[in-house]
C-alpha positions as CSV (number, residue, x, y, z in Angstrom):
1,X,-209.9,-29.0,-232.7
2,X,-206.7,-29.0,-230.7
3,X,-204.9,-26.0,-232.9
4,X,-208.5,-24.2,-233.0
5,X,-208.3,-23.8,-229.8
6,X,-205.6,-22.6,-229.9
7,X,-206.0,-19.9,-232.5
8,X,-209.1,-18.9,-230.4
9,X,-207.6,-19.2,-226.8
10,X,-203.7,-19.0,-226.4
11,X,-201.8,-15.6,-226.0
12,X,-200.8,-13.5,-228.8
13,X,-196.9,-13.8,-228.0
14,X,-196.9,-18.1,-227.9
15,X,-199.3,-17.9,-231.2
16,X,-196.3,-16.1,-232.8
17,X,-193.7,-18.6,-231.5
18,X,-196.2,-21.5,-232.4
19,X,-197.0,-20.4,-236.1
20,X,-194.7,-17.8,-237.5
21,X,-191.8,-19.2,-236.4
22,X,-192.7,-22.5,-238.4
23,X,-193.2,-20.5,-241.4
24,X,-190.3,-18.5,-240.9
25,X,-188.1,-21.8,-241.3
26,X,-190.7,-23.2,-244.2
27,X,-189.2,-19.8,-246.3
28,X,-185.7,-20.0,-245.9
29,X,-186.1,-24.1,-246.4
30,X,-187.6,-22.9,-250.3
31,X,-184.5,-20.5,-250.5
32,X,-182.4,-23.1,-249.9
33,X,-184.5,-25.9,-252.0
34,X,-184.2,-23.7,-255.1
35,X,-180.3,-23.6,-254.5
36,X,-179.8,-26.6,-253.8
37,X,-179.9,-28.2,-258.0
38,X,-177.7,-24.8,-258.8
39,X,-175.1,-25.7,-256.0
40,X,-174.5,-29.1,-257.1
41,X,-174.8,-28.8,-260.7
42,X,-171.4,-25.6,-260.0
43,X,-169.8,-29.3,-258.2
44,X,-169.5,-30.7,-262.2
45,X,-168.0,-27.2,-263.6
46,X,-170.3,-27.7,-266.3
47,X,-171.4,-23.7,-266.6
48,X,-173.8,-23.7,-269.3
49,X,-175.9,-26.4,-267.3
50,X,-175.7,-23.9,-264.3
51,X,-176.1,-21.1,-266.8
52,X,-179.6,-23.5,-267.9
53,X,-181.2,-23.7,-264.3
54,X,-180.7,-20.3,-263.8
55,X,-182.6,-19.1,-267.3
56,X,-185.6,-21.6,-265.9
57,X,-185.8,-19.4,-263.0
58,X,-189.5,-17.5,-264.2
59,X,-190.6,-21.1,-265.5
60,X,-190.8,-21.6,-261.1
61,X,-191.9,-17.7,-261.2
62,X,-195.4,-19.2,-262.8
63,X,-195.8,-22.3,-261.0
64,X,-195.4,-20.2,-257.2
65,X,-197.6,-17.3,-258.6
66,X,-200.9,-20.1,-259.3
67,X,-199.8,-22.6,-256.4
68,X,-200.4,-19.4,-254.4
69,X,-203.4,-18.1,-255.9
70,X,-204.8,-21.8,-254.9
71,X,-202.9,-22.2,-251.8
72,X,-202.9,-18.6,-250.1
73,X,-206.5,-17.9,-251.5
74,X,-207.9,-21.5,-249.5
75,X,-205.8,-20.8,-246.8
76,X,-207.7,-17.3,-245.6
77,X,-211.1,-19.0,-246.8
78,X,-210.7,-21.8,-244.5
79,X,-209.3,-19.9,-241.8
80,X,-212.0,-17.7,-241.7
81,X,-214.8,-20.3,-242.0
82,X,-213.4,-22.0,-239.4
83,X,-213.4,-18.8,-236.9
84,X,-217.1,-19.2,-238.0
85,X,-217.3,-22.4,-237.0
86,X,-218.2,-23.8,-241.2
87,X,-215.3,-27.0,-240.8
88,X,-217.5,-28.5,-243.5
89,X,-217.5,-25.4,-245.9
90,X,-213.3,-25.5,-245.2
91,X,-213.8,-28.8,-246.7
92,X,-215.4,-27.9,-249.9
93,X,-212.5,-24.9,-250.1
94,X,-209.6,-27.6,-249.4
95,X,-211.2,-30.2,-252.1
96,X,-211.5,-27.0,-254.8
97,X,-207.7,-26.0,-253.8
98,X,-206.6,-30.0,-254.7
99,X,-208.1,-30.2,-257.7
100,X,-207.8,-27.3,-259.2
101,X,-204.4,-27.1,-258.7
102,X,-203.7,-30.3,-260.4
103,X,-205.9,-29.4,-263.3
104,X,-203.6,-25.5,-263.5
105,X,-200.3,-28.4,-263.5
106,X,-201.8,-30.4,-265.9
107,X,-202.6,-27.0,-268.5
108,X,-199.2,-25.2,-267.5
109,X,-197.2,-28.4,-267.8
110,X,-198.7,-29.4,-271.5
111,X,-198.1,-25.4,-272.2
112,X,-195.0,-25.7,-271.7
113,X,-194.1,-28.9,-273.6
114,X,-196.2,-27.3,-276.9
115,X,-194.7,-23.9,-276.4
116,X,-191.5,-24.9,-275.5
117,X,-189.2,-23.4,-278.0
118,X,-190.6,-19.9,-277.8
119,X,-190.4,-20.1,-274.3
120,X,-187.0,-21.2,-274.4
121,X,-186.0,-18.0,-276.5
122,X,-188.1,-15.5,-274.1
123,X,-186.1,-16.7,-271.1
124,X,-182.9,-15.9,-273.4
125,X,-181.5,-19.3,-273.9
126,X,-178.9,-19.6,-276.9
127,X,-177.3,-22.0,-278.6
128,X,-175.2,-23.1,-276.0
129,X,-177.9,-23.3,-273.0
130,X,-181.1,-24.4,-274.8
131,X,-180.3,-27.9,-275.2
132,X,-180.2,-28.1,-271.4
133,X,-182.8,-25.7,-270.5
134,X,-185.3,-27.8,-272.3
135,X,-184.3,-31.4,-270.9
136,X,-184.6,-29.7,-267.0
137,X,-188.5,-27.5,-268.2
138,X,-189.6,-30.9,-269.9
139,X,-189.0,-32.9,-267.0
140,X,-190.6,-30.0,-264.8
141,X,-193.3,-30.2,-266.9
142,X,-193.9,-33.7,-266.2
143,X,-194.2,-33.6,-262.9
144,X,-195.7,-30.3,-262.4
145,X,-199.2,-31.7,-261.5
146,X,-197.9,-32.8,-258.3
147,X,-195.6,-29.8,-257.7
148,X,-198.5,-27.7,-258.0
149,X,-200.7,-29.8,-255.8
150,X,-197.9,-30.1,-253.1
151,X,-197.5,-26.4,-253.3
152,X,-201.4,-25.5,-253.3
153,X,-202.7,-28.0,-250.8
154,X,-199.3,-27.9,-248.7
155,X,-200.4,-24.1,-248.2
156,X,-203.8,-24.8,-246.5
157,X,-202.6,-26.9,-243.9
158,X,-201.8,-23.4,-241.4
159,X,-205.0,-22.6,-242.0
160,X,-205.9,-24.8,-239.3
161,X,-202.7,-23.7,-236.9
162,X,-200.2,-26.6,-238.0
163,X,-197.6,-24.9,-238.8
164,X,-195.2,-27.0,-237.3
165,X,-196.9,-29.9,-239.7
166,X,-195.9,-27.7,-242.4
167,X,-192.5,-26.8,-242.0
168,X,-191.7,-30.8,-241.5
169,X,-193.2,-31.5,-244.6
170,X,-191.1,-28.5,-246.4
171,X,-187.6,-30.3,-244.9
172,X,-188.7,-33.3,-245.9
173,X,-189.4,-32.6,-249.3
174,X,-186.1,-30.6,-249.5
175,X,-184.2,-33.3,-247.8
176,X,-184.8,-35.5,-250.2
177,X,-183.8,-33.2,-252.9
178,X,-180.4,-32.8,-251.1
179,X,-179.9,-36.5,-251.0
180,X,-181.1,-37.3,-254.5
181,X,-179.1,-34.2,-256.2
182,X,-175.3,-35.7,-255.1
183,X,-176.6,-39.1,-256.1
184,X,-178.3,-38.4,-259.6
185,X,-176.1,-35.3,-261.0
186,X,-172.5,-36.5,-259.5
187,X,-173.2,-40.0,-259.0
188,X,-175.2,-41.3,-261.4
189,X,-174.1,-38.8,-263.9
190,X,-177.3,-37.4,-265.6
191,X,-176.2,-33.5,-264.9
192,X,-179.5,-30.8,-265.8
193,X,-181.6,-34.2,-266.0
194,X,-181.1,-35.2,-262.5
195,X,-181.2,-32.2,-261.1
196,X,-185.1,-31.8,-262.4
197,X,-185.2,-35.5,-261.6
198,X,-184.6,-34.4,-258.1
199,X,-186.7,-31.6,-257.7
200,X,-189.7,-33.7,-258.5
201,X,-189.2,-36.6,-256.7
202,X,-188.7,-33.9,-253.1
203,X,-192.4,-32.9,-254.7
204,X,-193.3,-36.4,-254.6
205,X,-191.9,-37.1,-251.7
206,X,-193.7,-33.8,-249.9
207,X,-197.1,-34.4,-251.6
208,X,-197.3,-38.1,-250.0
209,X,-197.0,-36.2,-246.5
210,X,-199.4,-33.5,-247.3
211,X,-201.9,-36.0,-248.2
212,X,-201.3,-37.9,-244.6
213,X,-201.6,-35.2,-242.8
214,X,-205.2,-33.9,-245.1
215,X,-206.5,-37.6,-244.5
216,X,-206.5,-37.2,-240.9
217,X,-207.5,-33.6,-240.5
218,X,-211.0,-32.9,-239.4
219,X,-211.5,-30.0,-241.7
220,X,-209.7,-30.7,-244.7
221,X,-210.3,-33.2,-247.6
222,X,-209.0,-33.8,-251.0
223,X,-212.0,-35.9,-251.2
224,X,-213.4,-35.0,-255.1
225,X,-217.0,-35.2,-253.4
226,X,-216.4,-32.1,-251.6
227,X,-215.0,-30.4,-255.1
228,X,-217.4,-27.6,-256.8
229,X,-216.6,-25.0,-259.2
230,X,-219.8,-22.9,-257.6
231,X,-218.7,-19.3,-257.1
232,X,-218.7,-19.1,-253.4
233,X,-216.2,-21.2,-253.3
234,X,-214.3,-21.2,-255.9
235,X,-214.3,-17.3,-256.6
236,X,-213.6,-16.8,-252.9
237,X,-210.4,-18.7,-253.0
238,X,-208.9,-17.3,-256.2
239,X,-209.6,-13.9,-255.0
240,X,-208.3,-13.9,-251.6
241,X,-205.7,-15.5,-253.6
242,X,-204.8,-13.1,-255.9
243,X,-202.9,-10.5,-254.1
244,X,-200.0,-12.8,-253.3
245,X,-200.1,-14.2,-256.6
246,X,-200.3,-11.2,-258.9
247,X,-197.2,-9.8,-256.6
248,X,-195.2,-12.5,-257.4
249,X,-195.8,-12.8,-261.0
250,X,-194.7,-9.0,-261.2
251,X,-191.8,-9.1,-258.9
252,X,-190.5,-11.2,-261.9
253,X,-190.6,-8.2,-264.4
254,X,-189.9,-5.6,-261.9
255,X,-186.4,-8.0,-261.5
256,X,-186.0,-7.8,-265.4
257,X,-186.0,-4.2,-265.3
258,X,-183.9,-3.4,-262.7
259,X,-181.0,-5.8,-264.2
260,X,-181.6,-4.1,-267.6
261,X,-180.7,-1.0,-266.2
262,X,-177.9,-2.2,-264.0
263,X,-176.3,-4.1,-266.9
264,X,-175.9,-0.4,-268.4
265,X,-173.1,0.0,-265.5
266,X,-171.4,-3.4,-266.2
267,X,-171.2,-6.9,-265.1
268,X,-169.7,-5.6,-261.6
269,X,-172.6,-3.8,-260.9
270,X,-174.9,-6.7,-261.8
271,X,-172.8,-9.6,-259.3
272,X,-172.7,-6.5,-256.7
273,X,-176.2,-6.3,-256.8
274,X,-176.9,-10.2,-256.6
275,X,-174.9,-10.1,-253.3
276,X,-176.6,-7.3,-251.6
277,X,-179.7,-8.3,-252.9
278,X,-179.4,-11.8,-250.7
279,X,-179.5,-9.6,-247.6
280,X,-182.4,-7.5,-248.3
281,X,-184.1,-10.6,-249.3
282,X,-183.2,-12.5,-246.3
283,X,-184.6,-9.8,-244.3
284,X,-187.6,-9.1,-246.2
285,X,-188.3,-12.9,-246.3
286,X,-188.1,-13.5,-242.4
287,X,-190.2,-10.3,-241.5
288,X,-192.8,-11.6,-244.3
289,X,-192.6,-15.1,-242.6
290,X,-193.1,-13.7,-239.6
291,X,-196.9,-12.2,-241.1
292,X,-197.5,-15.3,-243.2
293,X,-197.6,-17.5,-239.6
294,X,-200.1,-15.3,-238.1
295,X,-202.0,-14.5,-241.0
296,X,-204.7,-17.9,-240.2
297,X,-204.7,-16.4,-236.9
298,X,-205.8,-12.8,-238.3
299,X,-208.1,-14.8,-240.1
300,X,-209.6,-17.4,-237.7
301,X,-210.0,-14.2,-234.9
302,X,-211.8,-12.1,-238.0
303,X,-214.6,-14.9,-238.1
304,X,-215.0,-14.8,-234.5
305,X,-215.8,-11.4,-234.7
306,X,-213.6,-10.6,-231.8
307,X,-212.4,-7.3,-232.1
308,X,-210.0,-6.8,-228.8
309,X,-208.3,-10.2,-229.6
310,X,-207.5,-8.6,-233.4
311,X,-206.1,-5.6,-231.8
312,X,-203.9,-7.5,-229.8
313,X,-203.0,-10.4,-232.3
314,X,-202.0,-7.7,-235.0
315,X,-199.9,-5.2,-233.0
316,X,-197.8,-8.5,-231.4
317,X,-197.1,-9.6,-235.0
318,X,-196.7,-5.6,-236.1
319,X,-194.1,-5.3,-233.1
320,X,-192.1,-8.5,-233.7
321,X,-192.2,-8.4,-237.3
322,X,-190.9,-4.6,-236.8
323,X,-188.3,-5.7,-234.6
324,X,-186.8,-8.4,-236.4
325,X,-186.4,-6.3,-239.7
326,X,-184.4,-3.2,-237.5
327,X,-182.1,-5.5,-236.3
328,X,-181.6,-8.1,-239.4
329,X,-181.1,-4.8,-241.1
330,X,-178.8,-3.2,-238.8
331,X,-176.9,-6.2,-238.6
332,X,-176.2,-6.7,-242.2
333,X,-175.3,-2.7,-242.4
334,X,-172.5,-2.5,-240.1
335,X,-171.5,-6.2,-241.2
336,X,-171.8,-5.4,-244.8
337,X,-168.3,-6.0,-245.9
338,X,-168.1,-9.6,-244.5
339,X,-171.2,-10.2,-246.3
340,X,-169.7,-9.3,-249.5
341,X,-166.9,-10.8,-249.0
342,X,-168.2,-14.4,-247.8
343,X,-169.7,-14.7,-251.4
344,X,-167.3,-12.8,-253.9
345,X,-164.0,-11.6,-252.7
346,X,-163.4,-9.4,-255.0
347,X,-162.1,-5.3,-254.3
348,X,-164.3,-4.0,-257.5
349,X,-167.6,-6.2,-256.2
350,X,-166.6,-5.8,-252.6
351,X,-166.8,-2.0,-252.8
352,X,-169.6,-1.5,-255.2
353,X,-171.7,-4.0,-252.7
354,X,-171.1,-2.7,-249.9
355,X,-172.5,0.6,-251.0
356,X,-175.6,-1.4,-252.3
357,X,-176.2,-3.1,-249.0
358,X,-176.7,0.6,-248.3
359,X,-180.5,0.1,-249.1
360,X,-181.3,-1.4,-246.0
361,X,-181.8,1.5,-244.8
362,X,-185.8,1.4,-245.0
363,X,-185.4,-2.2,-243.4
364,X,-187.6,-1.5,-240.5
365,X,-190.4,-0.3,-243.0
366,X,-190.7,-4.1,-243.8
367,X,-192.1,-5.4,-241.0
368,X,-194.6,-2.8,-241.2
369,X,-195.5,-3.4,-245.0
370,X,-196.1,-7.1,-244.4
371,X,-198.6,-6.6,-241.3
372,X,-200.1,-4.3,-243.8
373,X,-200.8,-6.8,-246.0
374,X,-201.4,-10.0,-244.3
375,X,-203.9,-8.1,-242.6
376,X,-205.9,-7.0,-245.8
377,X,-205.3,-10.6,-246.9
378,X,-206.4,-12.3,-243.9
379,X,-209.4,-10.1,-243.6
380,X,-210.5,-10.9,-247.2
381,X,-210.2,-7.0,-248.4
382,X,-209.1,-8.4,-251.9
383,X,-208.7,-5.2,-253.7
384,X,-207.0,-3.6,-250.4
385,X,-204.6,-6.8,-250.2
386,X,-204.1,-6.8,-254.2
387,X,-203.4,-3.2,-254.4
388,X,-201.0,-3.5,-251.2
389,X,-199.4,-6.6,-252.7
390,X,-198.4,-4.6,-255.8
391,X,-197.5,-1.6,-254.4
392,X,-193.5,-2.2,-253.7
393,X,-193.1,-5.4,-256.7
394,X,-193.7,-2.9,-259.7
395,X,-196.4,0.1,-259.1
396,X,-194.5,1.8,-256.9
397,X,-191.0,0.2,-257.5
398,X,-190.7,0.3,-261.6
399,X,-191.8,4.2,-261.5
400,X,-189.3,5.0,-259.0
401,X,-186.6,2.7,-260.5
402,X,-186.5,4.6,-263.8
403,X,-186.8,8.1,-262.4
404,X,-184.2,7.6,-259.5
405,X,-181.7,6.0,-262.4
406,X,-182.4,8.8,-264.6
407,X,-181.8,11.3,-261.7
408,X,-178.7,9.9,-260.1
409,X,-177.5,7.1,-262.2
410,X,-176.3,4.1,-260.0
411,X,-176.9,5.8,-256.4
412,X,-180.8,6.6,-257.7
413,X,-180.7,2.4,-258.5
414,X,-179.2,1.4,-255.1
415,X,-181.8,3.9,-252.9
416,X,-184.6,3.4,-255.7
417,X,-186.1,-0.1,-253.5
418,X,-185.8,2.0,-249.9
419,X,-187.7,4.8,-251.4
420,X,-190.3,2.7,-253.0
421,X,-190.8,0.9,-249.4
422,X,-191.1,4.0,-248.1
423,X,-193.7,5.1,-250.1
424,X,-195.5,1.4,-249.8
425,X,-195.2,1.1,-246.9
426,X,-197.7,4.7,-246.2
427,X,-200.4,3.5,-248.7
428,X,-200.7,0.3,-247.5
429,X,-201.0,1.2,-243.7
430,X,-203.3,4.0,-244.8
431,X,-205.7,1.7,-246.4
432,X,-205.2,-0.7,-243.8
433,X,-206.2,2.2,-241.3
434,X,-209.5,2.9,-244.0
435,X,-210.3,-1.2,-244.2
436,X,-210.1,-1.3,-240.4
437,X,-212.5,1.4,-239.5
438,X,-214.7,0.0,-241.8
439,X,-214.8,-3.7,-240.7
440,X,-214.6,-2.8,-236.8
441,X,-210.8,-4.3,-237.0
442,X,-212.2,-8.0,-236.6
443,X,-216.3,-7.3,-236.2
444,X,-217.5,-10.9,-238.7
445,X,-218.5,-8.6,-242.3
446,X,-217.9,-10.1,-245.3
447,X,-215.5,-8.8,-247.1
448,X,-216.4,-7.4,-250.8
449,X,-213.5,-6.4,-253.1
């Protein structure tokens, strides 16, 4: 009732400190919980092990795209019932999120273990490398139950404003996998094994806190009484779900593309890209984080049917998410060669990096493109959201890619992602512009496609 409040009550500017600086931390905590098993696994020198984690990467590319169709989809539902004032219907989209997401595990993990070979050869492991990659997915697959669970249900919990309860679970889950990493692949000597070994048990350790925290909330439950598969539920949350999901499931090809083509120019080219690609990321990430915190708020304030209070909550979060990608961006521009140069310090990579960091030239566009769509999201304009979320992954990005490449060979692959955001970045604040007119920018319609 406390964070309700909250949402409904407190000023715009201490709703952004409250909850997207929270989820700001939550996203660079999963940056550094996926490096974490690479990081010590490099400590052994054993490169075909680190060479295996690596080529497991899209196995994690599935397992985020349907946590998030659960997680983000019962997030907006129960934010929004909640600015209705339905805390029992947020219970019935909570219970929905639990389950399903352990029955998705259960499916994808058994997938996986039946269909492990050609997986293993899709992901391009050889000879050398499959041995390994298929100890670390099998172990995954074991546990991936409770990773998607943790992931789903972990989700839900700003949907209610704690934030803050969030991001403590997220260090504490990747805490643990910190701890146990040293111990099981150094110590204890189980290499690729223990790293997976790790990586479930900080699931385990997460899920245990995410479940506290659901037992004492007032409007979420895991409770299987609550759990239907009627359509308004669970059609609501896998459609306000899908945006996010389908744009990070083709993020993953657009990635494959764009290091076939930069392969064409050599491996220098390739680790050039890597680097600079950290700093867009980075950038991108904390403006999105930014837009993630707010988006229960968007949400809650939607159900109210307040309009004014939507005017204000979404231009503070448009001016701060804005701001923070101009000067992240600017800073890593006219820094750019110490960037580099902290992770490969190397002349060839150093000056081919450099002139990739170049991209961040659209940086401020960022900010803009993730109000535009945590606003469709929060609002529950699926095919607005969906659209917008695929826009600069692959429907924009992959035609420009090709044709920029084609055009200007190397330069047309470095300025291909800055003129994709460009273009994004105007289609989705046009329909956002279109979906606000339409819905009186926070007047309670219910959203249809």
């Amino acid at each position: 009732m406390k964070n309700e409040k909250m949402m409904r009550e407190a000023p715009a500017w201490k709703l952004l400190i409250t909850m997207g600086l929270p989820t700001i931390v939550v996203m660079l905590v999963n940056v550094l919980y996926n490096m974490a098993d690479v990081f010590f696994m490099g400590q052994t020198g054993q490169t075909m092990q680190v060479a295996a984690i690596s080529l497991c990467g899209p196995a994690f590319n599935i397992f985020s795209g349907m946590g998030t169709l659960f997680g983000a989809g019962a997030c907006t539902a129960i934010a929004i019932a909640l600015g209705q004032g339905g805390r029992e219907q947020a219970k019935y989209y909570s219970s929905f999120c639990a389950w399903a997401s352990v029955a998705c595990g259960l499916v994808l993990g058994a997938a996986m273990l039946v269909f492990m070979e050609p997986l293993l050869g899709l992901m391009g492991a050889n000879g050398e490398t499959a041995g390994y990659a298929r100890l670390y997915l099998t172990i995954i697959a074991l546990g991936s139950p409770i990773m998607m669970f943790t992931v789903s249900l972990g989700n839900t919990l700003r949907a209610d404003g704690s934030s803050g309860k969030s991001m403590l679970i997220s260090l504490v889950g990747t805490g643990v996998n910190i701890l146990l990493d040293p111990l099981f692949i150094l110590g204890f000597g189980w290499g690729i094994g223990g790293a997976a070994a790790a990586t479930v048990l900080g699931n385990v350790a997460s899920c245990v806190l995410v479940i506290r925290h659901v037992q004492k909330s007032g409007c979420l439950t895991c409770s299987f009484r609550y759990f239907t598969l009627n359509r308004k539920v669970s059609l609501r949350v896998m459609s306000l779900g899908l945006p996010m999901a389908a744009g990070t499931v083709l993020m993953c090809f657009s990635a494959m593309f764009s290091n076939q083509l930069l392969v064409k120019y050599g491996n220098i080219a390739v680790a050039a890209n890597g680097v600079a690609g950290k700093a867009g990321m980075l950038v991108g990430m904390i403006a999105m984080g930014v837009c993630m915190g707010m988006q229960p708020v968007i949400s809650y304030t939607y159900g109210t049917g307040d309009s004014q209070r939507m005017r204000q909550i979404v231009t503070v979060t448009g001016l701060a998410a804005t701001l923070i990608s101009v000067l992240l961006g600017t800073g890593f521009l006219l820094g750019r060669e110490g960037f580099v140069r902290a992770f490969l310090d190397d002349p060839a990579v150093l000056e081919t990096g450099t002139f990739m960091m170049l991209s961040l030239i659209a940086a401020p566009v960022g900010g803009v493109y993730q109000l535009c769509a945590a606003y469709l999201q929060g609002t529950g304009k699926v095919s607005y959201a969906t659209l917008t979320s695929l826009l600069s992954k692959g429907l924009v990005y992959v035609p420009v890619l090709f044709a920029a490449e084609a055009l200007a060979g190397l330069p047309g692959l470095v300025f291909a992602g800055a003129a994709a955001d460009l273009i994004s970045t105007s289609i989705g604040a046009a329909l956002c512009l279109s979906w606000a007119k339409k819905s009186g920018a926070g007047r309670m319609v219910p959203a249809r496609g």
